[in-house]
N, C-alpha and C positions, 0 to 999 in steps of 0.2 A: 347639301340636301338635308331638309328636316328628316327626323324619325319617318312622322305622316309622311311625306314625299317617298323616303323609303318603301313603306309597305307598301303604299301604291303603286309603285314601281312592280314591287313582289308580284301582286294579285296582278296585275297585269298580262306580265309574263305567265304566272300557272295560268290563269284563263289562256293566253296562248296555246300553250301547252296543249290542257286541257281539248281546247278546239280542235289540233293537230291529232292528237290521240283520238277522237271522238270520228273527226275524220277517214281516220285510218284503219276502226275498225268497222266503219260502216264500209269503205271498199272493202275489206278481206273477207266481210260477209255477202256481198254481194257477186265475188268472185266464187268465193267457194261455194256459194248455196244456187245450184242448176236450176235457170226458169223454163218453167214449163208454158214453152212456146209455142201455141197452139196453130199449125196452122192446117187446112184440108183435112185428110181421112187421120181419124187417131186409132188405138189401139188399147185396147184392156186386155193384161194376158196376168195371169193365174199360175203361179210357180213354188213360191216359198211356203215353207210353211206355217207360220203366221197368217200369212191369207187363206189358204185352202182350211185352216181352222176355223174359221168363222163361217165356212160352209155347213152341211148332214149328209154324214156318209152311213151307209148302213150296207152292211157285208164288206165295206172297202176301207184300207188303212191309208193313213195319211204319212209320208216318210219324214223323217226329220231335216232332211238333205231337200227336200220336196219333193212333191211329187205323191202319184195315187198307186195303189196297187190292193189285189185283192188279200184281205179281211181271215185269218183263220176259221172254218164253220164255228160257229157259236150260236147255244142253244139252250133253252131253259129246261131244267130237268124237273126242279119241285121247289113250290114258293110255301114257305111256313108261314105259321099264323106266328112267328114270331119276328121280331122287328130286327134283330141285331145277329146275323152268323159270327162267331168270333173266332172259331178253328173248325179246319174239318177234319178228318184222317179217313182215308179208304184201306180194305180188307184186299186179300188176295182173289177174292169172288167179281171185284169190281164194285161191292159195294160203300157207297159214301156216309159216315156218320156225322151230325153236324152237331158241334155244342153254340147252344143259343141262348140268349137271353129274350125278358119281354116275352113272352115268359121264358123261366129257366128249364133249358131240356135238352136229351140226346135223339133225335132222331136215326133211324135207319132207314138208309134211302137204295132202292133197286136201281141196277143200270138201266132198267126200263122206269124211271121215274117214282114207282110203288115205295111210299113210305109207314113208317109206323115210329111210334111214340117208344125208347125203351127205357128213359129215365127220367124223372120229375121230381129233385131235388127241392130240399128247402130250402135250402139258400137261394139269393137272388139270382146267380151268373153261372152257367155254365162255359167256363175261361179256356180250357184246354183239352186236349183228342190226344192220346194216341193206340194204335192199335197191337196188342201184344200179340204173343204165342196163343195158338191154338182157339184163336179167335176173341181174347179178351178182352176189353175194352176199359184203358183209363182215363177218366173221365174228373176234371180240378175245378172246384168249385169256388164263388168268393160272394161275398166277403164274407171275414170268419171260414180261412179255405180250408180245403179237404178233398180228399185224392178218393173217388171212388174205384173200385173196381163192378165193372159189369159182364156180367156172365150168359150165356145163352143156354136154358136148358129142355129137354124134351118135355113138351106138353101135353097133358089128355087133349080127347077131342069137344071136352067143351069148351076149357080155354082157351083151342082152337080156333075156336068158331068168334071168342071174343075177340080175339088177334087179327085175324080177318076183318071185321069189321070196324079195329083201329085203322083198317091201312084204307089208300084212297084207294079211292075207284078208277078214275084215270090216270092214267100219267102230269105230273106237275102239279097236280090240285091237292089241297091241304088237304088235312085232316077236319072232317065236322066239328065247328067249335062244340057244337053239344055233346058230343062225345070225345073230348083228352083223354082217353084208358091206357095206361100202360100196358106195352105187349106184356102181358103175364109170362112171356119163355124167358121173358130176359129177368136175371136178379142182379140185387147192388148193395154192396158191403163198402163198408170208410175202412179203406187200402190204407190210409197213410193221413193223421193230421197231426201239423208240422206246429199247430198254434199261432200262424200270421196269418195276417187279416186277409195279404195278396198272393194268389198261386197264378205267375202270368202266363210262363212253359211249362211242356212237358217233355221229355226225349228219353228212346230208349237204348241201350247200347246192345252189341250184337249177343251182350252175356245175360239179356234181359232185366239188366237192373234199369232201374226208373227215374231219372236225374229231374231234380221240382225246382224250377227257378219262383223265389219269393220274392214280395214287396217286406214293408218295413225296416228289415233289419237285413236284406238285400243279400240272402244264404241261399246258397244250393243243397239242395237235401239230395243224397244219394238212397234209394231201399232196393238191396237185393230181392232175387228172384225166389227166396225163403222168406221172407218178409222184413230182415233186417232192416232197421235206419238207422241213418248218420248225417251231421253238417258234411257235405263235402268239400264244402269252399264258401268262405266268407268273406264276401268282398266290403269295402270302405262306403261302396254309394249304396242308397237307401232302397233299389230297386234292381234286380234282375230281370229283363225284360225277356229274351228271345234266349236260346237253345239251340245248338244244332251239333255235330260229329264229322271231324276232319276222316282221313282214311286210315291215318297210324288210328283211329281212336281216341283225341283228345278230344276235349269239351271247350266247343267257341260259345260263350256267350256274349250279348251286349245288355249294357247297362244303361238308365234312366238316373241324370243327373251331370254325369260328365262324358256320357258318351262315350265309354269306353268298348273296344274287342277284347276280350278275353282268350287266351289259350290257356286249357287246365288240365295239367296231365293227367293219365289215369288215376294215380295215385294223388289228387288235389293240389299238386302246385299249379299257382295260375303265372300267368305275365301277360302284360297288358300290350298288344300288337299294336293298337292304335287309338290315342284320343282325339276322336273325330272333332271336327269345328259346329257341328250341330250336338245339341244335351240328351236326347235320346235317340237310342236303338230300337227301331222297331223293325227290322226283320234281317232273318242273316239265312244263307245258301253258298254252299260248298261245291263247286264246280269235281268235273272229273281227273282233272289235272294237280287240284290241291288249291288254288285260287279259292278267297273267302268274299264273297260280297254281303256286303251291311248298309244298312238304308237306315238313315240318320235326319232327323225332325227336332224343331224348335232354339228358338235362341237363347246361346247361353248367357249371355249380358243382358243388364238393364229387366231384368224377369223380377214380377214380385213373387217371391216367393213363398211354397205351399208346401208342403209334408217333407220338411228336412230340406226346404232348400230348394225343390223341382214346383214346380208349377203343373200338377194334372189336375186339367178341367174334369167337371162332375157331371153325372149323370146321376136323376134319378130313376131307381131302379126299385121295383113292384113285383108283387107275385100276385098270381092270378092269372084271369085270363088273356085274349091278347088288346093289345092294349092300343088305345088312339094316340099318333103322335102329338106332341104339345108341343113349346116353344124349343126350339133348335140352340144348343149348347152351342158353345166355338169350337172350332180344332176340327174336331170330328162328326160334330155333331148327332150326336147320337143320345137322343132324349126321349121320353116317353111318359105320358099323364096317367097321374096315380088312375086307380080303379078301387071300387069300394065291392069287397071288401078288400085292404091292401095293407101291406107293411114294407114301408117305403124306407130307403136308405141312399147315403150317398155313395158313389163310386167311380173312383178316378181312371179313364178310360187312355188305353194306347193310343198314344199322338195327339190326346185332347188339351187343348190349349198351346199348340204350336201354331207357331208362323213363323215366317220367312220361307216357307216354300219345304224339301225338301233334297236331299240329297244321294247317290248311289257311289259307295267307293269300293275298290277290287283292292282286298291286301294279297300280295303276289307270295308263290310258296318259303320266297327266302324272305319274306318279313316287309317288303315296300311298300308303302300304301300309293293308291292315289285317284282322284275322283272319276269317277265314270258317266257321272249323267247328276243335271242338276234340272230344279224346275223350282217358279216362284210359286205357283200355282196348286201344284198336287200334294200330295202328301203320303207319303209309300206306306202299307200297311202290311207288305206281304212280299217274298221275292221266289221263284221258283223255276226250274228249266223248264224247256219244253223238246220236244223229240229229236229236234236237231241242236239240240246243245246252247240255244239263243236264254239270255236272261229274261224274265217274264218280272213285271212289277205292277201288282195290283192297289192302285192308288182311293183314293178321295179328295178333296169330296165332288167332283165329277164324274167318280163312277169307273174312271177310263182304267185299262190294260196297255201299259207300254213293251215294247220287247227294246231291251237295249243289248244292240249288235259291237259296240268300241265304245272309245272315247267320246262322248259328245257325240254317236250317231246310236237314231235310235229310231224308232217308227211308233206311231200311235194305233194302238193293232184296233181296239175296241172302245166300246161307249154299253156299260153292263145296265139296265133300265133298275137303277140302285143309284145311291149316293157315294159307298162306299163298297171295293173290293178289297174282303179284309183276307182271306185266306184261300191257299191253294192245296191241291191233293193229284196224286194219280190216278188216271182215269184208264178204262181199258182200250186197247189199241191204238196206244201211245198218247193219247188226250190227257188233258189236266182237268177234274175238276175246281168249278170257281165260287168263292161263296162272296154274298153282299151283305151290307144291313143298311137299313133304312130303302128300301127292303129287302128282309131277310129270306136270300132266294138261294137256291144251288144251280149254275149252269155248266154246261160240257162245253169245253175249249177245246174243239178236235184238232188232231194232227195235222191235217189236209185245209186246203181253203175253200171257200165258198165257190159255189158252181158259178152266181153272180153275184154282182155289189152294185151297187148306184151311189152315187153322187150328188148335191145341190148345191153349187157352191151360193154363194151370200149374194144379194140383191145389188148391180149397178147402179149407180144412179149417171147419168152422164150431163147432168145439170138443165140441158133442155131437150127439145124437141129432135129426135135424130135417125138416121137413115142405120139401119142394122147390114154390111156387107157380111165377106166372109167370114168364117171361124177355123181356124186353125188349128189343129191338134201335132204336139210332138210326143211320142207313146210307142208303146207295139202290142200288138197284140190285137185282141179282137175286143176292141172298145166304140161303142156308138154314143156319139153327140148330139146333143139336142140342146135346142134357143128358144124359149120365149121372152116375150114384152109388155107393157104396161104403161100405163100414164098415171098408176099412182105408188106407195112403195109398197104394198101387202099384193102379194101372187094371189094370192085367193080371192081378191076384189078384181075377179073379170078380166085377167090378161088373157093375151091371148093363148091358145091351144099351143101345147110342146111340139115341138115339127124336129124331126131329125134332118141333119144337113150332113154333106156330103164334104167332109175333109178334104178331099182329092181333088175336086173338081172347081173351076172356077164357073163365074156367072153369079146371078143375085141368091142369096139367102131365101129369100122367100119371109122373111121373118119383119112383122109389120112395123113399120117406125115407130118411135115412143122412145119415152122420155130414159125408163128403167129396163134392165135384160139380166136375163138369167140361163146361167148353161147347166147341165146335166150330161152326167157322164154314165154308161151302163156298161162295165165289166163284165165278161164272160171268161170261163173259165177255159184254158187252152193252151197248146204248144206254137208257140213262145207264151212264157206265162203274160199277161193283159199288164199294159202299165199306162200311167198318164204322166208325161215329164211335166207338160203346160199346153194350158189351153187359151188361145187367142180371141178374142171378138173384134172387128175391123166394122169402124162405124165413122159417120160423117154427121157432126151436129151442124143442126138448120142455123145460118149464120143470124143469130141478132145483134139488134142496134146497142151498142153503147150506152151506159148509163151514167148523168153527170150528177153526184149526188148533192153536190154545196159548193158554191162559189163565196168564200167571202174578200173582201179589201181593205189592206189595214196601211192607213197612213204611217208615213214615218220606219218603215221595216222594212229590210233587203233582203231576199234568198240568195245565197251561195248558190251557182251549179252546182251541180253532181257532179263528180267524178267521171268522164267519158271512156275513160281507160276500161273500163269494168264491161265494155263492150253490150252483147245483144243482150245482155243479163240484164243490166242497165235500163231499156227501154221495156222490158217487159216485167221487172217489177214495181215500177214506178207507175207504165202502161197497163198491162193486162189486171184482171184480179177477180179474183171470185172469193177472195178471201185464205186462200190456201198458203199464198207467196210471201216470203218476207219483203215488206214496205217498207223502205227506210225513209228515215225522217228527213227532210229537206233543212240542211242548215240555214240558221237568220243570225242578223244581226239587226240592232237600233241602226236606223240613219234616216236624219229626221226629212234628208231631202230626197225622201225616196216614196214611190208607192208598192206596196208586195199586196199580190194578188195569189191566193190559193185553192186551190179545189181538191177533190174527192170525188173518184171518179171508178167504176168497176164493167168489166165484159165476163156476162154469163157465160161466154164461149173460150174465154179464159186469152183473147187476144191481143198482142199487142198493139196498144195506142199511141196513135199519134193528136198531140192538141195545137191548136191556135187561140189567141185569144187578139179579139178587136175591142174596141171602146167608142161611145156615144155621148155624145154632150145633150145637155138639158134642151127641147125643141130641135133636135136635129132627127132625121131617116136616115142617115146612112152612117152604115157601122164600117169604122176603120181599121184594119191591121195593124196592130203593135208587134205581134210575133208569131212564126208558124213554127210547124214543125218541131215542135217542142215534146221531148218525152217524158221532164219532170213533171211533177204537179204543183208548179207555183213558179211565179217569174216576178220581175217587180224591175220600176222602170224609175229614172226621173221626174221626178214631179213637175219639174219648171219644162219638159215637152208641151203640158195642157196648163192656159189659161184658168187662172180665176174660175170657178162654176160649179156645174153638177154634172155626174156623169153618171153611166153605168158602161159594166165590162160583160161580154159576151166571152165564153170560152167553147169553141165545138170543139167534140173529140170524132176522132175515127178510125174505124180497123182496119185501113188500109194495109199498113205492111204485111196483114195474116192474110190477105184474099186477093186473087187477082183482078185483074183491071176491071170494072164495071162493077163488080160486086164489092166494092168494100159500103159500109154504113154508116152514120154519123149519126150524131146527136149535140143539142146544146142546151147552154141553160147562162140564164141571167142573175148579174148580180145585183145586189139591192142598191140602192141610190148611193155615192157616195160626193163629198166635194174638196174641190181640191185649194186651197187660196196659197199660196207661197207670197203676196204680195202684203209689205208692212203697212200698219193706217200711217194716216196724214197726220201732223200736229201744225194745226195753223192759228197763226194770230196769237201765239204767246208772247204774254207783256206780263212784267212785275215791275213793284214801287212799294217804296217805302210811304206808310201812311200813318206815322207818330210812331207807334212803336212797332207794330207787323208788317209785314209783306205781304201783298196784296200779288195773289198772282190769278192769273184766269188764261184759258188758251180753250181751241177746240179741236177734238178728234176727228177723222172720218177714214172709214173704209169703205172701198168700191165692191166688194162682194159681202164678208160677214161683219156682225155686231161686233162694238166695243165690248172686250171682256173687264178688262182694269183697265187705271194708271194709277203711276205713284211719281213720288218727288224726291228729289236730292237739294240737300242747299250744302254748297263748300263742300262738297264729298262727302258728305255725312251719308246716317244710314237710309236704305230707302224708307219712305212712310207712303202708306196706301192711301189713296183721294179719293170718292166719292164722289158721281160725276153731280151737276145740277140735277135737282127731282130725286137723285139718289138711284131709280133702278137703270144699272146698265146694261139695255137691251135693243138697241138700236143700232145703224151703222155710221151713225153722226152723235157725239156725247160733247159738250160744253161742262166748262170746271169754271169755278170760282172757290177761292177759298183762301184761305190767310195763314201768316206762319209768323208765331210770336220770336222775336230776337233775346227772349231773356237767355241771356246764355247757360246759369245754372239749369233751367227746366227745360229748353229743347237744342244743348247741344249746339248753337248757331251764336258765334265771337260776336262781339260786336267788334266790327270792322267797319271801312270806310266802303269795302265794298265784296257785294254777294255774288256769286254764281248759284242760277239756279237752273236745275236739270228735270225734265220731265222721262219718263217714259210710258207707253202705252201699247197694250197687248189686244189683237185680236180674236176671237175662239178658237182659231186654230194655232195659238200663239206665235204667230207674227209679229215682232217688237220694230215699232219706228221711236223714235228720240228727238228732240232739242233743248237747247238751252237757253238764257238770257241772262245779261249783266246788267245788273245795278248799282248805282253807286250812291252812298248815303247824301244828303245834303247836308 
């Protein structure tokens, strides 16, 4: 065997291969991937929680496991004129302090809502709360930070009167932009500047000393309650983020950069508990047990990096009044449009410029770590208990409250009218206050749940026209359902009226056919508490016809069947389609003596199809059966069954198999003209002669259905040469030759010999090849 013969042999066999493989894995996809076989009444039901999230719950949580239940009360207390809450810290009285930027300032907020202005720094940020002895208030500023101290002191009665009229007049309403007064009772002294640009925590320990976590040069500053300072611990990364105190009294912080936990003994040794797989710490909470949870943001690879290696997105950041938002930053989004007059700077904000989602891990009291809650989505800004001991995590930038109960179980408690819930506090009567930005609001997360909740889950579509039966609820408690419909997808373009239906009982819905349905769920509060495990809709679409989208017919191509083994799967992704189902491709192959016919074909009702296809010759009415019952979408036949001609092929489809007897539907459609010739031309009357020195030869073609394409000639075996029939164009189904063939053997290759062979051949348009030859012998 030559080389060439070799490889050919090769490519051969892989294309075998190849084919077998290709084969193989379109059955194990078709086995594996379940068709959705439509047949009589179906079922839409509502479980998981990825579906029920694409719903609007309002007073009702969404469980992680699935499932509804009611919503802790949640309630707005007081909305600022400022855009961004960054910390809050509450007093023993119940009341909440909130430090804000947009503008920079500390509010004082009453448990009945009643707030008042008590500090308005020069700087841009007010970054960090906390609340000391005897009502103090520390209060870290940035950039260029600085540790205020605010004080509360007794007022005459005129300042009174100005005090008063800083505070709102109802509950939750700002302050008059035209009047920002500082309460005059309150004053403020610079406690502590450390000389870095970022002050992110603050925390206090039970001996009243003040522990200040930096940016830049990533120090903890410790100041006694005499007013001493010192570095207390100087860590490697460029940032100290978050702050908080185990129960022996060590200092956990987390870092910005490699995402470390810190334990720092009293006396400033640190060691590093754990380097998380996310680069920043943004929030850490100490359970009562000794358990540390830290919530960790942004990726550490492939980051370009920005101030020492970390990547914090910017904001700009204005004094003045309050301010319209402008174009939204990444991460956290927390942006805001200068104001004139204004002095504007940048500042790199907690969690800005992360992505990949975020993370919650538990380091156990003997030092384990391990993760507790993941999401691609949110981004943890804050972590904090609530009355019974469950993890609270106030996210962005959707706004939401998770409470995570385990490993990977968690519930989606709230949805805060904010982008961002960046900080928690305690509230009285075991409540948490909650703070947002964008906007910057303070709500009450109560102990207790909601009296009620409601529900909407997201819009059906059932693809057509359909009969709505019962609705099914698995749940307990004291929960009412309700159905509406439509015929188009927006509810508020005229569906019909919400109708409560009756779980328990069979009989019709009452709920008017249409195309789209939507259920609603109303919780009430009560013994057994109100749950929703899943909720059913039982509907029957209006059967339609079959649609056949393209018939085409390609000479010369064979389809392989499918695979039968692959069972009802089989017929109904080849059959049914609305588009949803994997289609697999129909294998082909070249053969020239073949015809393959293919279509494209879909049921709105998602049914299995069964097809036939017949065929018609040119001047005939009646269309014949080549094949039924066919579930692929392509078949292909012998060519030498049909004569010489023209034809076309009809394919009907039907959805017999989904519907019972009388009702199934069909449809057809036609293929464009095609022709079939398998039959070679004639060559007649070939004669050659020697005429001095050429060869004279002349013959004539004919075919009984299509035009001469070529011929060409051979003399002695030599190579072919193309002829040109008489007149030159060959377009007819009868062509005459004449033409001569010089014997110089140097210029065309032809011996002189005593005697010639000479060979003709000639092709039809559908390349059909017929032949003959003649001998001549020289004189």
């Amino acid at each position: 065997m030559t080389p060439r013969g070799k490889n050919l042999h090769k490519s051969s066999i892989s294309s075998e291969l190849i084919l077998v493989h290709a084969t193989l894995l379109i059955f194990l996809v078709m086995v594996l991937v379940p068709a959705g076989v439509a047949e009589g009444t179906r079922t839409w039901e509502q479980s998981k929680f990825e579906e029920l999230t694409k719903g609007t719950a309002a007073g009702v949580a969404i469980r992680g496991s699935g499932g509804l239940e009611l919503a802790p009360a949640f309630k707005a207390l007081y909305a600022t004129p400022s855009t961004y809450v960054w910390a809050i810290a509450a007093d023993d009285a119940g009341n909440v302090y909130a430090a804000t930027g947009g503008p920079a300032r500390v509010y004082r907020i009453t448990p009945n809502g009643q707030a008042a202005i008590i500090f308005e720094p020069q700087e841009l940020q007010v970054q960090a709360l906390q609340v000391g002895a005897n009502g103090v208030i520390y209060a870290a500023t940035a950039p260029d930070g600085k540790v205020y101290k605010l004080e509360h002191k007794p007022i005459g009665r005129a300042d009174a009167a100005k005090a008063d009229d800083n505070k709102s007049a109802t509950p939750g309403a700002a302050p008059e932009a035209a009047k920002p007064v500082v309460d005059p009772s309150w004053s403020s002294s610079v406690y502590f500047a450390p000389g870095t640009k970022y002050i992110w925590d603050l925390a206090l320990d039970k001996a009243g000393n003040l522990f200040i976590a930096t940016g830049d040069h990533g120090e903890i500053y410790r100041v006694t309650a005499r007013g001493e300072h010192s570095v207390f611990f100087k860590s490697d990364e460029t940032h100290v983020r978050v702050l908080a105190f185990d129960a022996p009294g060590n200092l956990i912080a987390g870092s910005d950069g490699s995402g470390l936990v810190y334990r720092i003994s009293p006396v400033g040794e640190g060691f590093v508990l754990y380097s998380a797989p996310k680069k920043e710490i943004t929030a850490l909470a100490v359970d009562r047990t000794g358990n540390i949870y830290a919530a960790g943001v942004g990726e550490k690879r492939g980051a370009t990096t920005g101030i020492s290696g970390i990547t914090p997105a910017t904001i700009n950041l204005t004094t003045g009044g309050p301010q319209n938002p402008g174009p939204q930053a990444p991460g956290l989004n927390l942006t805001m449009a200068p104001t004139v007059p204004a002095t504007t700077g940048q500042f790199p904000f907690p969690g800005g410029g992360s992505s990949g989602g975020s993370e919650v891990y538990r380091i156990a009291p003997d030092g384990s770590p391990g993760r507790m809650w993941t999401s691609r989505d949110d981004i943890v800004y804050a972590l904090a208990f609530d009355s019974q001991g469950h993890l609270l995590a106030g996210t962005g930038n959707r706004g939401h409250v998770f409470a995570i109960t385990g490993q990977d179980d968690f519930v989606d408690l709230l949805k805060a009218a904010a982008s961002q819930v960046t900080a928690f506090a305690k509230a009285p009567g075991g409540g948490l206050y909650a703070a947002t930005s964008n906007l910057g609001k303070i709500f009450v997360l109560g102990a207790g749940s909601e009296a009620e909740g409601s529900y909407q889950s997201d819009v059906f579509d059932a693809k057509v026209f359909s009969r709505w039966g019962r609705t099914e609820l698995r749940g307990a408690g004291n929960v009412e359902i309700f159905v509406r419909s439509g015929n188009v997808d927006n509810p508020d373009r005229n569906w019909s009226p919400w109708k409560k239906v009756e779980v328990t009982k069979d009989g019709q819905s009452g709920i008017p056919a249409a195309r789209y349905a939507q259920w609603k769920a109303v919780l009430h509060a009560g013994n057994p508490a109100p749950g929703v495990d899943s909720v059913t809709l039982n509907y029957l679409p209006k059967n339609v016809a079959p649609e056949i989208d393209d018939v085409s017919v390609q000479m010369g191509l064979r389809y392989q069947p499918m695979p039968k083994s692959a069972g009802s799967s089989l017929g109904t992704d080849a059959g049914g389609s609305s588009g949803s189902h994997f289609e697999s491709p129909v294998p082909s192959a070249h053969d020239r003596d073949s015809v393959g016919v293919k279509w494209s074909a879909h049921d709105e009702n998602d049914d299995q199809l069964l097809y036939s296809v017949y065929y018609r010759g040119d001047g005939e009415t009646r269309w014949l059966l080549l094949k039924d019952n066919l579930t692929d979408k392509a078949y292909s036949f012998d060519a030498s069954l049909l004569p010489d001609g023209g034809y076309t092929v009809k394919i009907v489809a039907s959805d017999a198999p989904s519907h019972s007897p009388g009702e199934a539907l069909t449809a057809e459609k036609v293929s464009r003209r095609f022709e079939v010739d398998t039959t070679p031309p004639r060559i007649e009357n070939l004669a050659a002669a020697v005429e001095g020195g050429p060869i004279h030869v002349t013959f004539r073609a004919g075919d009984g259905f299509s035009q001469i394409k070529r011929a060409e000639y051979s003399v002695d075996a030599g190579d072919w040469s193309y002829v040109e029939p008489v007149g030159q164009l060959s377009d007819a189904k009868t062509e005459s030759y004449d033409f001569k063939v010089s014997l110089d053997a140097e210029k065309n290759g032809v011996a002189a010999a005593s005697e010639h062979v000479i060979v003709v051949r000639v092709y039809d348009r559908y390349e059909n090849m017929g032949a003959a030859k003649t001998v001549i012998r020289a004189k």
